[in-house]
BADOTOR-258900 format. One line per 3 residues: number of its first residue (from 0); their letters; for each residue x negated, y, z of N, C-alpha, C, O. Coordinates in steps of 0.001 Angstrom, whole numbers, plus 500000, padded with zeros to 6 digits. Atoms other than C-alpha are relative to their C-alpha. Layout:
<pts>
NUM = A = X,Y,Z,X,Y,Z,X,Y,Z,X,Y,Z | ...
</pts>
This chain:
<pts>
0 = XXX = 500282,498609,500250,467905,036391,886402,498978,500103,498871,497937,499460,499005 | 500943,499509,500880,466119,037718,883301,498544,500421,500169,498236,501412,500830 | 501365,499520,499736,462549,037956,883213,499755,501679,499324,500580,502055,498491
3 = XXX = 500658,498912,500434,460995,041263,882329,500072,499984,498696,500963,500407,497960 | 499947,500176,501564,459613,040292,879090,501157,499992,498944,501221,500378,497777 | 498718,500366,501310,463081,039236,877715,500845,501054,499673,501532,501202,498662
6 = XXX = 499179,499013,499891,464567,042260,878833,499405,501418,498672,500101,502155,497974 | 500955,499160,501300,461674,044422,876306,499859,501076,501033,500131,502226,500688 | 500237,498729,499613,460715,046416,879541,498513,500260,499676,497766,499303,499472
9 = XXX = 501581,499634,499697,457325,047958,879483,499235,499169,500705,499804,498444,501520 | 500435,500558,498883,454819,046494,881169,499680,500856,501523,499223,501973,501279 | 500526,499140,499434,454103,047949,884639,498149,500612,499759,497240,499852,499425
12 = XXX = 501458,499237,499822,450648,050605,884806,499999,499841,501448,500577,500568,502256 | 500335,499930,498703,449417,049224,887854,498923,500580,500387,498736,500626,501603 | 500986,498545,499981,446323,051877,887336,498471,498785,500332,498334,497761,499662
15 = XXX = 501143,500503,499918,442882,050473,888624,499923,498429,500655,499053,497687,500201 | 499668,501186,499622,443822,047331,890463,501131,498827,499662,501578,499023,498532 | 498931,500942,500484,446390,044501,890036,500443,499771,501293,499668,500148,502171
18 = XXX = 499362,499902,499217,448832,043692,892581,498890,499368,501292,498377,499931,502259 | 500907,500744,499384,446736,040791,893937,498634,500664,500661,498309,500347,501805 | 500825,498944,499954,443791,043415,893896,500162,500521,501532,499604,500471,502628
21 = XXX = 499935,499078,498516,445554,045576,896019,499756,499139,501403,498912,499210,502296 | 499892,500565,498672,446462,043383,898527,498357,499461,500457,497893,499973,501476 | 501269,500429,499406,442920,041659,899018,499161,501280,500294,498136,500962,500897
24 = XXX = 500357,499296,499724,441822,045092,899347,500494,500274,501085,499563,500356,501885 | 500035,499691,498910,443889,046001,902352,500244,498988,500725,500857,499120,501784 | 500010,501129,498722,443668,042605,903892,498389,500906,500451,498309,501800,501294
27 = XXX = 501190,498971,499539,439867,044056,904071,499876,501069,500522,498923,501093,501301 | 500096,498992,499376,440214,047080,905134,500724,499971,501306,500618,500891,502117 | 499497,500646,498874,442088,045475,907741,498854,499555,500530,498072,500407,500952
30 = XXX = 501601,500742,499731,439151,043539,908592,500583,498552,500331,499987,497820,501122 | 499865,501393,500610,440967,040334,907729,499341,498847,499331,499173,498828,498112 | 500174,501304,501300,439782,036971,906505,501152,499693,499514,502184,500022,500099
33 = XXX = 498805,500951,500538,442133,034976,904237,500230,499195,500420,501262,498608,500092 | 499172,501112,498859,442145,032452,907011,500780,500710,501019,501871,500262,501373 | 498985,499616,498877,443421,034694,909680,501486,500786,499454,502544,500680,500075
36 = XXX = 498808,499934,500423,445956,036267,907553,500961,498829,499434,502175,499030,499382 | 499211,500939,500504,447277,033219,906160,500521,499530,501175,501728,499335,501316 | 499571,500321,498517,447238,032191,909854,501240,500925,500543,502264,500403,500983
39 = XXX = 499128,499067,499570,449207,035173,910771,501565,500495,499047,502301,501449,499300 | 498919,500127,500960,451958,034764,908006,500624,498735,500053,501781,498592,499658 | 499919,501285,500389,451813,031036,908248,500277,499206,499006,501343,498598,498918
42 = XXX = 500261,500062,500981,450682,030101,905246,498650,499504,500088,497887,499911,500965 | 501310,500674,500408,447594,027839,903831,498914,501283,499592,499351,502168,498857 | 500656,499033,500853,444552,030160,903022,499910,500126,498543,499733,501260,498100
45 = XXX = 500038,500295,501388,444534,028827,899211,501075,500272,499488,501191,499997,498294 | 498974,499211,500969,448005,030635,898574,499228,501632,500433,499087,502585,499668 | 500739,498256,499889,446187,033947,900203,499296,500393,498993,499226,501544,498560
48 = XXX = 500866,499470,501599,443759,033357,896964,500471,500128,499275,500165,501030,498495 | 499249,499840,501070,446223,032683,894913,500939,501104,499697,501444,501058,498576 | 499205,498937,499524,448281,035796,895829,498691,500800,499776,499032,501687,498993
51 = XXX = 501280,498760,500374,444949,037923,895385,499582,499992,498586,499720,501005,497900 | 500276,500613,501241,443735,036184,892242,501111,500169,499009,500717,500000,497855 | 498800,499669,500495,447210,036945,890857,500207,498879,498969,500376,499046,497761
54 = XXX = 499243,501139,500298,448127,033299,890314,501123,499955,500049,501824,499681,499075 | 498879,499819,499504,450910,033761,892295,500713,501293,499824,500189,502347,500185 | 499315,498677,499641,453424,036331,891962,500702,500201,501272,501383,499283,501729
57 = XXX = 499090,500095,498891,454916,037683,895021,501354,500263,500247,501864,501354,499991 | 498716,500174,499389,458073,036959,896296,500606,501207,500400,499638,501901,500710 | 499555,499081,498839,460041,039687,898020,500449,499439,501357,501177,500120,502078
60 = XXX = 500215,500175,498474,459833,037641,901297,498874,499992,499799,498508,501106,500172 | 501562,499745,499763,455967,037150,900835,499812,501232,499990,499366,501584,501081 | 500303,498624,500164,455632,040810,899774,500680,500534,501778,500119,501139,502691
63 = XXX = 499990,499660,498231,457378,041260,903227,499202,499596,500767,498688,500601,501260 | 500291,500410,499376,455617,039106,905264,498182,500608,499677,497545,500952,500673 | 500912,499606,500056,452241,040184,903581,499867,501962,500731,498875,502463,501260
66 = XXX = 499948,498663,499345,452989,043889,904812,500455,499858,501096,500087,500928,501581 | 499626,499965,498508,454457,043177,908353,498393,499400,500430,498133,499898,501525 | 500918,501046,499430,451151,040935,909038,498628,501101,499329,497473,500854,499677
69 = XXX = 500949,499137,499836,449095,043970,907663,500318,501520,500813,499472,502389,501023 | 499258,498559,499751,451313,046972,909032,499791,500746,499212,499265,501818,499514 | 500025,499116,501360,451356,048354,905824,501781,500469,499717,502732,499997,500340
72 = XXX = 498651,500157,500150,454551,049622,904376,500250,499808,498875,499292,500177,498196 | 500087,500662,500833,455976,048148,901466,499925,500717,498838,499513,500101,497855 | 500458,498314,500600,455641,051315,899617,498339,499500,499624,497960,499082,498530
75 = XXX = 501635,500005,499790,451756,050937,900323,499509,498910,499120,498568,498900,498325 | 500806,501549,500671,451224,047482,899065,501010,499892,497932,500455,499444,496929 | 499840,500185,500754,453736,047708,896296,499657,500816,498616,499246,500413,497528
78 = XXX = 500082,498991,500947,453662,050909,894469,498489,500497,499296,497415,500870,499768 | 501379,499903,501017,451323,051289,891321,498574,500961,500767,497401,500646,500969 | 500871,498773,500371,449771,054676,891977,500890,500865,501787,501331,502012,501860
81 = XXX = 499865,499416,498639,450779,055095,896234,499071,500482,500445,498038,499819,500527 | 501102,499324,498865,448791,057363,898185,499405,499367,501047,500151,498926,501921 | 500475,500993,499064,446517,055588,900281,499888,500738,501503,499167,501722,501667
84 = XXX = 500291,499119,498799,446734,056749,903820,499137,499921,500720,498766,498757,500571 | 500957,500228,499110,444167,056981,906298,499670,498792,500106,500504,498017,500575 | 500770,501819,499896,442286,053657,906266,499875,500057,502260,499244,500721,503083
87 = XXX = 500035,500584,498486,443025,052144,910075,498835,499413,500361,498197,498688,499597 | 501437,500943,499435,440105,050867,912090,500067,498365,499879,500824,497589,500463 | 500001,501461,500244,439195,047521,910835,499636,498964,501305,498697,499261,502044
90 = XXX = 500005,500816,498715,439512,044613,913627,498081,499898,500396,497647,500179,501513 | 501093,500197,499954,435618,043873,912921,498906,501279,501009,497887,500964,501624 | 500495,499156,499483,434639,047462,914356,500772,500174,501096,500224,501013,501810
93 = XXX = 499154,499547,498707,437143,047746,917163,499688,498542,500978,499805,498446,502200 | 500807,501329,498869,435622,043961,918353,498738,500403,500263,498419,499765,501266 | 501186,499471,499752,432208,045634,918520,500283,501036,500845,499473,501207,501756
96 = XXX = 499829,498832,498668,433674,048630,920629,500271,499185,501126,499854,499465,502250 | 499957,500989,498601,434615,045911,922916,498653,499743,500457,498066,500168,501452 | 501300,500532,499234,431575,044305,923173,499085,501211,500627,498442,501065,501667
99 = XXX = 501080,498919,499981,429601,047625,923169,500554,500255,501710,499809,500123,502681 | 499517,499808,498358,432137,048467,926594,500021,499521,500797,500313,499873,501940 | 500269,501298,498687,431454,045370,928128,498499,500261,500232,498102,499800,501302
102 = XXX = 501668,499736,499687,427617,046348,928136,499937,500907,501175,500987,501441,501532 | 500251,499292,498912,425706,048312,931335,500293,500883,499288,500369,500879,498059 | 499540,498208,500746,426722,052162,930914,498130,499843,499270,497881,499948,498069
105 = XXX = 501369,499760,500225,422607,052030,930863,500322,499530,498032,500260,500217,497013 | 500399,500112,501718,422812,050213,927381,500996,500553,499320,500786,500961,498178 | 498801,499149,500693,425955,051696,926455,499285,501435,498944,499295,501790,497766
108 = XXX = 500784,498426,499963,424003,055072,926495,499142,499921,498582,499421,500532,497550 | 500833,500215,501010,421307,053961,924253,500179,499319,498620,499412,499295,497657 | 499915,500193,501053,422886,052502,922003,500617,500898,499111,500252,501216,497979
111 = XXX = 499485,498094,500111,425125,055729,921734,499231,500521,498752,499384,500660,497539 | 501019,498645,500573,422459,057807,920857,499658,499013,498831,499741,499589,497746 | 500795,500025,501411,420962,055472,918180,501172,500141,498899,501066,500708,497812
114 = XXX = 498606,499638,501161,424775,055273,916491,499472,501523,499971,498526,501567,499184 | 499881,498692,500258,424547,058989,916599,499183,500576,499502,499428,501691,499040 | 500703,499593,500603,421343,059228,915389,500249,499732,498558,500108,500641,497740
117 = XXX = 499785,500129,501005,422164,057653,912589,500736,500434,499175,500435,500786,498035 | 498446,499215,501043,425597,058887,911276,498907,501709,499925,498580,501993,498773 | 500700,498860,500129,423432,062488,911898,499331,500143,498722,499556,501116,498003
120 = XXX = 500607,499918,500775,420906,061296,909353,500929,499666,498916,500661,500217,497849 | 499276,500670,501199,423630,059491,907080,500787,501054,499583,501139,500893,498415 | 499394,498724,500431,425493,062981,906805,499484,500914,499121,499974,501744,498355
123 = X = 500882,498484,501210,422870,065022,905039,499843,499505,498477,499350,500254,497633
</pts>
């Protein structure tokens, strides 16, 4: 199959990021390392860099497998200039609601209130 170049298309305007970009962005916002996603694709972490770093180009099975293993849709991860939707709760804060619910209600409580004090002050 013809590469791009030979064909004299344009290049794509992938706008502020690069493909690789994107993706290491919503492995993060995932609250992903590049070991547990590589884990969860099965894959070495040092193609996860190389796939961010935009060594690698992606495949259209990696480009799958990188969006099933973020629940993204391939829309999301591929397209230049896609609307970003609601950012999902990253694993890192939804393991701290655990722990926080495994605590006495007593410390539950208090710690409550200081989250709430804070977002209060971080609003103004």
């Amino acid at each position: 199959m013809p590469r791009a170049s030979k064909l004299n298309l344009p290049p794509i305007d992938w706008g502020k990021e690069s493909l690789g970009q994107r993706l290491a962005r919503l492995r993060k916002e995932r609250g992903f390392t590049q070991v547990e996603l590589a884990e969860k694709i099965g894959i070495v972490q040092t193609l996860v860099t190389d796939y961010e770093t935009d060594r690698l180009r992606l495949t259209a099975e990696m480009a799958v497998r990188f969006a099933l293993a973020l629940d993204i849709s391939m829309d999301e991860l591929l397209h230049p200039k896609a609307a970003t939707p609601k950012k999902k709760s990253s694993r890192r804060v939804l393991r701290q609601l655990e722990q926080i619910q495994a605590l006495p209600d007593h410390q539950q409580t208090v710690l409550l209130k200081t989250i709430d004090t804070f977002l209060k002050g971080a609003a103004r």
